[in-house]
C-alpha positions, 0 to 999 in steps of 0.5 A: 612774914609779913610785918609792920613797924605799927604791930602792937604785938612787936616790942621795938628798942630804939638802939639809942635806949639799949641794945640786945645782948652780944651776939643774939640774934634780933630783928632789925629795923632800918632806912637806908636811901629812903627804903625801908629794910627789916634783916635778922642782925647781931651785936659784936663789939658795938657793931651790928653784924647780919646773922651769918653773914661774916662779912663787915659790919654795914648795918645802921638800924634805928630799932631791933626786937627779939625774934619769935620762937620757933615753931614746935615740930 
């Protein structure tokens, strides 16, 4: 998927504003040693978590959005 932090068609909350329900899954946005990084991540207990991940938290994301909906079969 190719993506841009421009995209008029994505909607991105800063985590400074709000941030997504507890443990639903969300794009995330982040910088990290000048990169740039976009993961899927959830919020548990005020911590950001990579979906599926179950290991420590480690995320530090400046902005998330809701994922797209799947395709239908």
């Amino acid at each position: 998927m190719i993506m841009s932090k421009n995209n008029d068609n994505m909607k991105w909350v800063s985590v400074k504003d709000r941030l997504p329900e507890e443990v639903t899954p969300v794009l995330v946005y982040e910088v990290c040693c000048g990169c740039e990084y976009f993961e899927i991540a959830e919020v548990e207990n005020g911590e950001w978590w990579l979906t599926g991940d179950g290991g420590e938290p480690t995320l530090a994301p400046t902005h998330w959005t809701e994922l797209p909906k799947p395709p239908k079969p």
